[in-house]
FITIZA-730460 format. One record per atom (N, C-alpha, C): x, y, z. Coordinates in steps of 0.001 Angstrom, whole numbers, plus 500000, padded with zeros to 6 digits. Layout:
XYZ
...
END
This chain:
482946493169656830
484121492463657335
483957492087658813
483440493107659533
483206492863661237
482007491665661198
481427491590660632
480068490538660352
481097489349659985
481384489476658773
482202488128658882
482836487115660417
483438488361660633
484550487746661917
483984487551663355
482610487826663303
481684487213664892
481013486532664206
480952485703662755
480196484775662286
481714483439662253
482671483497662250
483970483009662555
483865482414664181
483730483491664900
484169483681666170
482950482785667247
481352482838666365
480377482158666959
480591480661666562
480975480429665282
481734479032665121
482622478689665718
483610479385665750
484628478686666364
484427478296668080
483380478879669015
482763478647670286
482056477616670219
481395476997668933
480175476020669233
481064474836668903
482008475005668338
482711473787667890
483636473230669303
483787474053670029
484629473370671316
483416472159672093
481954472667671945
481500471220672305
481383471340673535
480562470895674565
480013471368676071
481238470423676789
481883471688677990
482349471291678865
481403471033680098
481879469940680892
481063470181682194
481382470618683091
480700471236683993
481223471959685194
481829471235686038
481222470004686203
481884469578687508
482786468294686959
483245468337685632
484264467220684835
485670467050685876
486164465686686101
486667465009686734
486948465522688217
485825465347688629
485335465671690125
483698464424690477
484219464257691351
483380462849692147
482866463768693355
481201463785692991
480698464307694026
479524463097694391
479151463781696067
478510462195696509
477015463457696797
475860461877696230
474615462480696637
473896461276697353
472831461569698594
472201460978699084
470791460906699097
469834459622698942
468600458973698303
468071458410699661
466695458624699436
466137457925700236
465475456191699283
465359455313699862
463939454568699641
463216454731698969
462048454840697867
460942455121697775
460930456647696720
461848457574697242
462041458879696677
462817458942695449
462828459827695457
463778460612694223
465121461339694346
465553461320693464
467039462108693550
467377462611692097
468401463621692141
468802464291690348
470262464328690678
470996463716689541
471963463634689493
472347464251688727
473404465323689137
473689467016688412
474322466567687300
474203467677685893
475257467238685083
475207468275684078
475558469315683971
475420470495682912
476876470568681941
476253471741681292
477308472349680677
478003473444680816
479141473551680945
479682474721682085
479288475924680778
479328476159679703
478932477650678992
477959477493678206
476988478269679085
475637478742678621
475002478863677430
476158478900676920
475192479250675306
476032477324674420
476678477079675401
476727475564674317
475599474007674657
475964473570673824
474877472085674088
475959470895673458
475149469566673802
475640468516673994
475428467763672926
475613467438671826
475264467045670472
475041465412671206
475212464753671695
475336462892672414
476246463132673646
475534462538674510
475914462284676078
475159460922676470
475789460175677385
475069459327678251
475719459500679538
474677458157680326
475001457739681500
475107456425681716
476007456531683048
476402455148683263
476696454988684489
476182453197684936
475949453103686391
477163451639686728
478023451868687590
478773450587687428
478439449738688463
477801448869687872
476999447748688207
477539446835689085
477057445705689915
477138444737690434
478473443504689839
478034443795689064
478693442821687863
480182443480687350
480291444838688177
481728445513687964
482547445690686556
481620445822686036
481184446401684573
480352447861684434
480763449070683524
479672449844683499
478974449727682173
477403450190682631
476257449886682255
475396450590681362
475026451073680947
474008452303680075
473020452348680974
472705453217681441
471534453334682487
469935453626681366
470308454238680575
468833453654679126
468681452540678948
469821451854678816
469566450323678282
469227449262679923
469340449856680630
468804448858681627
467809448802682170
466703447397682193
465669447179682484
465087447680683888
466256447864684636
465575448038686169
465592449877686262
465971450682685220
465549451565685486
464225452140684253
463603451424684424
462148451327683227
461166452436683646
461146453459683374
459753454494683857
460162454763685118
461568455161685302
462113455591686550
463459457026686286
463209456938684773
464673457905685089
463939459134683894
464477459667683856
464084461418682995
465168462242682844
465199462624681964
466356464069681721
465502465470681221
466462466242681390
466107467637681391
466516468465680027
467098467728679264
467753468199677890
466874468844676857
465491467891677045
465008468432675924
464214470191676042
464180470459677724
463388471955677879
464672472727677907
466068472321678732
467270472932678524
467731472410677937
468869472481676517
469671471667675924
471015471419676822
471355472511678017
472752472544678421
472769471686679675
471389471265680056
470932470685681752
470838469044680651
471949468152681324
472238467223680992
471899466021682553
471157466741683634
470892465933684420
470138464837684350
470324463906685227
469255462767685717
468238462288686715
467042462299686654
466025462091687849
466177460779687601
466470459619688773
465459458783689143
464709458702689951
463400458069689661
462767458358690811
462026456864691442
461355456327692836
461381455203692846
462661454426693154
463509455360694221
464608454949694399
464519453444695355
465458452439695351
465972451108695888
467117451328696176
467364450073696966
468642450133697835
469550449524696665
469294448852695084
470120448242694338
470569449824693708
470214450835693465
470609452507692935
471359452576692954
472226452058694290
473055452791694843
474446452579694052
475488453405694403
476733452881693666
477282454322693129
478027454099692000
478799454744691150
478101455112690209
478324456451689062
477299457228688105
478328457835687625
478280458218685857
479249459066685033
477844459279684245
478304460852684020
477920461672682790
478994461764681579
478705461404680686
479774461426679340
479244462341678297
479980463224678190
480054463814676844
480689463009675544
480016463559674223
480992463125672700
482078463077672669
482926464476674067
484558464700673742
484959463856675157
484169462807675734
484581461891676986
485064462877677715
484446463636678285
484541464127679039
483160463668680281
483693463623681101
483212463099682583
483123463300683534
481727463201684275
481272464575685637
481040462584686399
481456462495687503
481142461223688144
480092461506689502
479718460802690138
478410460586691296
478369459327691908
478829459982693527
478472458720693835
477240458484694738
476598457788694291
474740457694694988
474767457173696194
474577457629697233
473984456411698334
472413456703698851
472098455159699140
470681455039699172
470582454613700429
469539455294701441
469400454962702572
468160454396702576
467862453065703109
467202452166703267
465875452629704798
465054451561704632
464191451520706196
464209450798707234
465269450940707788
465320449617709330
464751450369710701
463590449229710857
463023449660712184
463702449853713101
462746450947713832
463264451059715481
462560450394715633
463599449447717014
462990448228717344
462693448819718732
461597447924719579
461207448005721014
462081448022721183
462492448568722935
463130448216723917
462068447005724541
461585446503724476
461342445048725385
460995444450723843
460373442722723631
460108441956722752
459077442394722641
457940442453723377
456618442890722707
455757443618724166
455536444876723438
455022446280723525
453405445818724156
452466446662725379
451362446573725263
450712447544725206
449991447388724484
449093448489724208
447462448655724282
446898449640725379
445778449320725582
444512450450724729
443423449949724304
442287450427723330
440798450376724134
440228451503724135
438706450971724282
437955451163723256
436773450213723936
435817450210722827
434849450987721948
435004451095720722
434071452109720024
435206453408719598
436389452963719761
437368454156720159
438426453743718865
439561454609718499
440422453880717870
441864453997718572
442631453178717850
444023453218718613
444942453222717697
446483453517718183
447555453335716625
448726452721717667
448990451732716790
449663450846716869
451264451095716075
452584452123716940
453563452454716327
454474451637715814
455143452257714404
456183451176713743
456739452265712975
458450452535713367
459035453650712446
460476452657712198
460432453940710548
461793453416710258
462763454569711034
464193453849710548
465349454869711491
465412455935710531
465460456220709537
465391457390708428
463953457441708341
463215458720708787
461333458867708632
461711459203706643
462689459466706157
461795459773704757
462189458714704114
462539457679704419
462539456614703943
461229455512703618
461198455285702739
459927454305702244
460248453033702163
459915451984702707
460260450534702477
459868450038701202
460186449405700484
459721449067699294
458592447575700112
458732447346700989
457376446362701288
457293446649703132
455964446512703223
455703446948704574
454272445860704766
454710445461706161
452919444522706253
452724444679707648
451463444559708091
451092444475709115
450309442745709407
450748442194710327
449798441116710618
449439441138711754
448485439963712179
447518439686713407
447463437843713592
448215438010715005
448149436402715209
446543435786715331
446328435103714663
445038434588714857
444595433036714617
444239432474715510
444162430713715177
445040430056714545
446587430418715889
447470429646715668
448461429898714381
447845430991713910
448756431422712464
448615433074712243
449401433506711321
449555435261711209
448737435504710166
447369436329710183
446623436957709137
447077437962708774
447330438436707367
447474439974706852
446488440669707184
446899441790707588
445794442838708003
446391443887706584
447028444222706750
447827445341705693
448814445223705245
448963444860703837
448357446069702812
446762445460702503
446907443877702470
445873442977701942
444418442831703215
443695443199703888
442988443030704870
442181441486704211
442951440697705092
442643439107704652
441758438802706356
441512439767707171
440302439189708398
439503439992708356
438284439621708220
437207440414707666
436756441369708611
436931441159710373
436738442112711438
437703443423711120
439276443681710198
439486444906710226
439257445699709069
438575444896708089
437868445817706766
437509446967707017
438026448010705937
437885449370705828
438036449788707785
438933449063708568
438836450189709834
440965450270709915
441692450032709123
443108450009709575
443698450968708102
444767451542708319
445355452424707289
446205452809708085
447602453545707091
448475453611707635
449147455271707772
449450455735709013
449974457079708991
451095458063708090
451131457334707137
452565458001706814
452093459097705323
451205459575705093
451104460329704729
451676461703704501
452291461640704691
453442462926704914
455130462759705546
454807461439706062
456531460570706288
456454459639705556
456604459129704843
457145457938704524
457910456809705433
458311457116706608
458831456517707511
458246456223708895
457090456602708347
456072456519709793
455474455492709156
455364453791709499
454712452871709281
453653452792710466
453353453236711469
452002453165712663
450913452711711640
450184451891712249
448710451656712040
448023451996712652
446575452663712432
445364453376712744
444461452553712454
443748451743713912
442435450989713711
441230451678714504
440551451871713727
439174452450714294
438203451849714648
437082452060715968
435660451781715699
436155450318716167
437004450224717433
437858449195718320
436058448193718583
436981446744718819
435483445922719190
436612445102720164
436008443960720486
437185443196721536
437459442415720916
436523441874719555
437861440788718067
439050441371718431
439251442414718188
440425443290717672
441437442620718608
441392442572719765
442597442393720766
443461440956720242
444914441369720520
445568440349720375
446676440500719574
447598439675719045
449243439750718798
449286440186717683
450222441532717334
450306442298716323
451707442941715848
451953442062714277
453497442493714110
453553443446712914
454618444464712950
455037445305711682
456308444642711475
456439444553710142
457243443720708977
457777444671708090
459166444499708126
460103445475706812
461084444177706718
461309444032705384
462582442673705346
462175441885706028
463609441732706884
463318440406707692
463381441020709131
463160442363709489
462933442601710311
461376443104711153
460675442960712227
459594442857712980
459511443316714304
458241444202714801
457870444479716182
456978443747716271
456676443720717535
455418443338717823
454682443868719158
453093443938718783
452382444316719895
451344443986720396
450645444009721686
449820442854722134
448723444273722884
447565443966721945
446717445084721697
445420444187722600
445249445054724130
444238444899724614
443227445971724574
441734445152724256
440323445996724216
439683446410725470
439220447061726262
438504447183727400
437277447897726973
436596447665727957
434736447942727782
435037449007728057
434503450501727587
434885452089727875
433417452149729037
432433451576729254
431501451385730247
432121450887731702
432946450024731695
432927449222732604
434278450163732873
435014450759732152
436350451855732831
435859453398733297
434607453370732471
434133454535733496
433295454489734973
432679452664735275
431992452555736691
433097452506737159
434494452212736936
435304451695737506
436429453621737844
436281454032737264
436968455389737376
435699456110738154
434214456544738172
433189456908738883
433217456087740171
432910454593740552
433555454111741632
434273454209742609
435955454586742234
436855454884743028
436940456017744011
436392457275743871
436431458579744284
435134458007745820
433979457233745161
433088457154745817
433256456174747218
434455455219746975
434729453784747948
436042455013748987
436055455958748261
437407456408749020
436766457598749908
435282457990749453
434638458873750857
434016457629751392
433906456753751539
433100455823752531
433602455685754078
434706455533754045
435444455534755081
435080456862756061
434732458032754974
435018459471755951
433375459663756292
432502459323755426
431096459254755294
430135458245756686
431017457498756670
430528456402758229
431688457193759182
432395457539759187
432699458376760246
431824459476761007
431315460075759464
430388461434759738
429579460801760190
428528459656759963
427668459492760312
427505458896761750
428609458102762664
429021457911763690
429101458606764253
429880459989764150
430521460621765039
429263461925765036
428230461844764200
426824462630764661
426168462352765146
426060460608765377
425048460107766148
425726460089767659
426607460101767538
427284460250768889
427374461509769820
427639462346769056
427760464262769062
426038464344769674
425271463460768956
423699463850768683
423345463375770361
423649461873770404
423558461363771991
424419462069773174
425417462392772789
425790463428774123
425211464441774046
424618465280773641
424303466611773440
422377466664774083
421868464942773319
420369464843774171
420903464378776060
421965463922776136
422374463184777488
422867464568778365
423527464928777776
423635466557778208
422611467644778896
422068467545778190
420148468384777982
419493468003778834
419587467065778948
418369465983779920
419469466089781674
420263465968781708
420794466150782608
421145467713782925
421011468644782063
420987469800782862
419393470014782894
418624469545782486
417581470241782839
416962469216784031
417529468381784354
416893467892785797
417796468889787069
419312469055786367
420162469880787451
419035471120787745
418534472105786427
417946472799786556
416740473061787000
416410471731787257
414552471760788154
415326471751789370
416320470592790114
416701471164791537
417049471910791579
417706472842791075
418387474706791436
417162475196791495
416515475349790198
415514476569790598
414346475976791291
414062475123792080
413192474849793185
413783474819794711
413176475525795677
413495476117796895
412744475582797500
413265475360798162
411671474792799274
412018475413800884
410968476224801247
410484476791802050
409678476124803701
410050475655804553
409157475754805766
408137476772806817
407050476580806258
405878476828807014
405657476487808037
405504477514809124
405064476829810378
404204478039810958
402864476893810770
401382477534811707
401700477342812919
401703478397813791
401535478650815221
400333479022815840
399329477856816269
398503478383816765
398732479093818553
397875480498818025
397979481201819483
397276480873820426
397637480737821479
396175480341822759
396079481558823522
395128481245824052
394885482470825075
395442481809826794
395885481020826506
396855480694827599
397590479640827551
399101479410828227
400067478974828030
399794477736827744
398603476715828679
398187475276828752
398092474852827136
397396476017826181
397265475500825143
398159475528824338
399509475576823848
400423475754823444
400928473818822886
400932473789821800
401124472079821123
402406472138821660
403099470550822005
403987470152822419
404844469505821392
404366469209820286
405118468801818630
404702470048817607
405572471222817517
405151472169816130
405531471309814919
406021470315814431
406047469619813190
405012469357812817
404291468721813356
402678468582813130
402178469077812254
402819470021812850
401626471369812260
402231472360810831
403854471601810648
404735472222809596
404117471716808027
403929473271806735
403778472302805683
405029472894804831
404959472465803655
406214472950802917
405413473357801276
406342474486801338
405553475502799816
406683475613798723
406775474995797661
408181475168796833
407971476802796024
409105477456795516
408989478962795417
409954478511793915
409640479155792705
410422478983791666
411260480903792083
412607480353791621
413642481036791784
413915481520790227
414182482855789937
414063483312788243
415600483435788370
416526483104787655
417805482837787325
418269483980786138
END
């Protein structure tokens, strides 16, 4: 009898049919560009399932839509029903700025969980001036910046061009000038919103007017090459023109130091031959043996003997 009445009691639970948790409640979710998003939608008790449910997107056309039956979501959307029966959610993925809008989950008993999607798009940061310069040397590479205002945003089209003979060549996605083959690619490997270009293995082709493209919006940048030879005589150079000045000083002001110092020398050592020379008067007196003979000029007879003086 107790068997009977939880074989009653498990029927009578499966027959109420999946409620949803979040039934007549409008919750808002936000998408990037390019990415993905899941749009929640269960069954509020665990042990029930959804015998038929859809979804629905209310369209442009202000009509709602079957989101299965519509072409623009083709190899973009997935559900989770068949690994959970009670997870009635939606992935799309490959999100666009047309996504966006209004979303219902419907149960068999119309019952209804609503969503409202918004999709955030990629609009550049633009320069502060019209066009940016940017300088590269040669043999070297350089990156050339371009972001969107949301980094996880993906543009659904992105280009890079290069003014060249009077007209704009694709460089990227399509490398249509044969000088940036296999040397340009783009950083966003891990942002999606980092559009910068990376050109390597710089030559002086390279230089010249360069725009990033989303919509109808554009930067631009004016990419000069310099010889990495001619910026290093020119950086080695400078240090060297700026001792010149002090270098002819030195060399002036030694030859000068050098001439007073021989003018010096030479003049004390003549001071020093007159100091230490003395000079002495000699005077021979001849004696007589009487007064008659006695000279009447002793100069005559004076000689002079110089005496070095030891200092």
């Amino acid at each position: 009898m107790r068997d009977h009445l939880y074989l009653v009691l498990f029927t009578i639970h499966f027959s109420t049919g999946c409620f949803l948790s979040s039934e007549q409640k409008t919750s808002e979710i936000t998408g990037y560009t390019g990415g993905s998003v899941v749009l929640p939608c269960s069954c509020a008790d665990p042990q029930s399932t959804a015998d038929t449910f859809t979804w629905q997107f209310y369209s442009s056309r202000r009509q709602w839509v079957q989101v299965f039956d519509d072409e623009k979501y083709s190899g973009r959307r997935v559900l989770f029903n068949e690994s959970s029966p009670k997870n009635l959610s939606l992935l799309i993925s490959g999100l666009r700025m047309e996504d966006e809008g209004f979303y219902k989950c419907m149960t068999e008993e119309h019952i209804i969980s609503s969503i409202l999607l918004k999709v955030k798009g990629c609009d550049l940061v633009e320069n502060t001036v019209s066009t940016t310069v940017v300088t590269g040397y040669s043999g070297e590479s350089v990156v050339l910046p371009c972001f969107c205002t949301e980094l996880l945003a993906k543009p659904e089209k992105i280009q890079w061009m290069m003014y060249l003979e009077n007209t704009y060549e694709e460089i990227y996605p399509n490398e249509k000038i044969e000088s940036h083959k296999d040397r340009v690619k783009l950083l966003n490997q891990t942002t999606p919103g980092n559009l910068s270009l990376h050109i390597s293995a710089l030559a002086a082709e390279h230089g010249g007017v360069y725009t990033c493209s989303v919509s109808s919006k554009r930067v631009s940048y004016i990419l000069h090459v310099e010889d990495v030879f001619i910026v290093l005589a020119v950086i080695l150079s400078v240090p060297l023109l700026a001792l010149l000045p002090f270098i002819y000083w030195r060399y002036r002001g030694g030859r000068n130091v050098k001439k007073m110092t021989s003018d010096e020398e030479e003049l004390n050592g003549e001071q020093d031959n007159r100091d230490d020379v003395m000079y002495s008067a000699v005077v021979h007196v001849k004696t007589a043996s009487t007064p008659a003979q006695i000279e009447s000029n002793p100069a005559e007879h004076t000689e002079y003997a110089s005496v070095k003086v030891k200092r």
